[in-house]
C-alpha positions as CSV (number, residue, x, y, z in Angstrom):
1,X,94.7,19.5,73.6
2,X,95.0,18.7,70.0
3,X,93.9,20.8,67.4
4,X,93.1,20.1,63.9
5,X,93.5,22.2,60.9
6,X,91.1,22.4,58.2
7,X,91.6,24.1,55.1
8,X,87.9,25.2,53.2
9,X,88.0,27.1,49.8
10,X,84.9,28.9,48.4
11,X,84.6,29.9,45.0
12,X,82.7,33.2,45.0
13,X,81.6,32.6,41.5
14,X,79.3,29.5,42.8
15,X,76.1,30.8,43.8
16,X,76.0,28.2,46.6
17,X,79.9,28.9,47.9
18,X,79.3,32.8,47.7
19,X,76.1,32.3,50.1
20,X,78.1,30.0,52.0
21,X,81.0,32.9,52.3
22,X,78.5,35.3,52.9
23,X,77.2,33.6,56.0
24,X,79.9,32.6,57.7
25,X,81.5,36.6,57.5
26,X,77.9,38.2,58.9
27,X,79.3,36.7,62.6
28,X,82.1,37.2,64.6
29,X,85.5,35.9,63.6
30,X,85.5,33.6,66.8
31,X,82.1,32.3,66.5
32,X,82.7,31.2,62.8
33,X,84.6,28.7,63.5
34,X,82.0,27.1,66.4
35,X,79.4,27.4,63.9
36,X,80.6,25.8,61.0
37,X,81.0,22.4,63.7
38,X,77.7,22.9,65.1
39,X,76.5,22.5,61.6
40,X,78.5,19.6,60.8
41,X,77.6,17.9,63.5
42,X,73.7,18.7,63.3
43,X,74.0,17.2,59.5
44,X,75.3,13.7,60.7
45,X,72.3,13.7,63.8
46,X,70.1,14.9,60.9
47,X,71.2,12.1,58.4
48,X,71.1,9.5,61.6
49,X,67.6,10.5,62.0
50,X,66.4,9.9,58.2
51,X,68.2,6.7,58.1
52,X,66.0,5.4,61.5
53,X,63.3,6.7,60.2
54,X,63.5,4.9,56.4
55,X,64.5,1.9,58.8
56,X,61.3,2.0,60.6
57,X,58.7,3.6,58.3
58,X,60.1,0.5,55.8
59,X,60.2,-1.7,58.7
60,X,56.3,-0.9,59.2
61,X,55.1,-0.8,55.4
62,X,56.2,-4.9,54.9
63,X,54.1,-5.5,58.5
64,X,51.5,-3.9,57.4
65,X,51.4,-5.6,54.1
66,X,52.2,-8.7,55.4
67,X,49.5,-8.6,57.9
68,X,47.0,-7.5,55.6
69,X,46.0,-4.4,58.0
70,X,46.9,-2.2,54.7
71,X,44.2,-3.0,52.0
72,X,43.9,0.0,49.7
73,X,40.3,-0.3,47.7
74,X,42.0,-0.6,43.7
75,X,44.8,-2.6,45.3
76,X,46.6,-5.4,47.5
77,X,50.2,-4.5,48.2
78,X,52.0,-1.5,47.9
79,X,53.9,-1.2,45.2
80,X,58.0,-0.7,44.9
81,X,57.3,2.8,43.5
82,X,55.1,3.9,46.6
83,X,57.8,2.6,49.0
84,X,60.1,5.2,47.0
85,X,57.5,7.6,46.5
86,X,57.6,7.5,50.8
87,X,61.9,7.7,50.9
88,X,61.2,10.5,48.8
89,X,58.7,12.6,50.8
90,X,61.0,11.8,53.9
91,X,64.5,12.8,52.0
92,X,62.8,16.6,51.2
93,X,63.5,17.2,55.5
């Protein structure tokens, strides 16, 4: 088996390392550990998943536009800043 150390500091003075702290030390020693992967690794599925879905929801926007089955009344084509407007909606999951 090999085994890899990790060394993680928390500065107790930073609002977001103190909640951090304070956490991690309301479980058991054992499960801290455990936990602190499983959250790792749920952050790289979740940031997989936004990236697909950018991919696709962009992906969909052009064919849309480019088909002409998206015909807002005061307008043509979605702009550049609605296309961001949309990454930024989907970036607040």
């Amino acid at each position: 088996m090999k085994i890899k150390r990790f060394s993680l500091r928390f500065n107790l003075d930073w609002e977001d390392d103190r909640r951090a702290w304070e956490a991690l030390h309301r479980m058991d020693a054992q499960s801290i550990n455990k936990e602190i992967i499983a959250r790792i690794n749920a952050k790289e599925q979740t940031d997989v998943l936004k990236d697909f879905i950018r991919q696709v929801v962009s992906e969909e926007l052009i064919r849309a536009t480019e088909g002409g089955s998206i015909q807002p009344a005061a307008q043509t084509q979605v702009s550049a800043e609605e296309i961001n407007d949309v990454f930024d909606f989907l970036d607040s999951f």
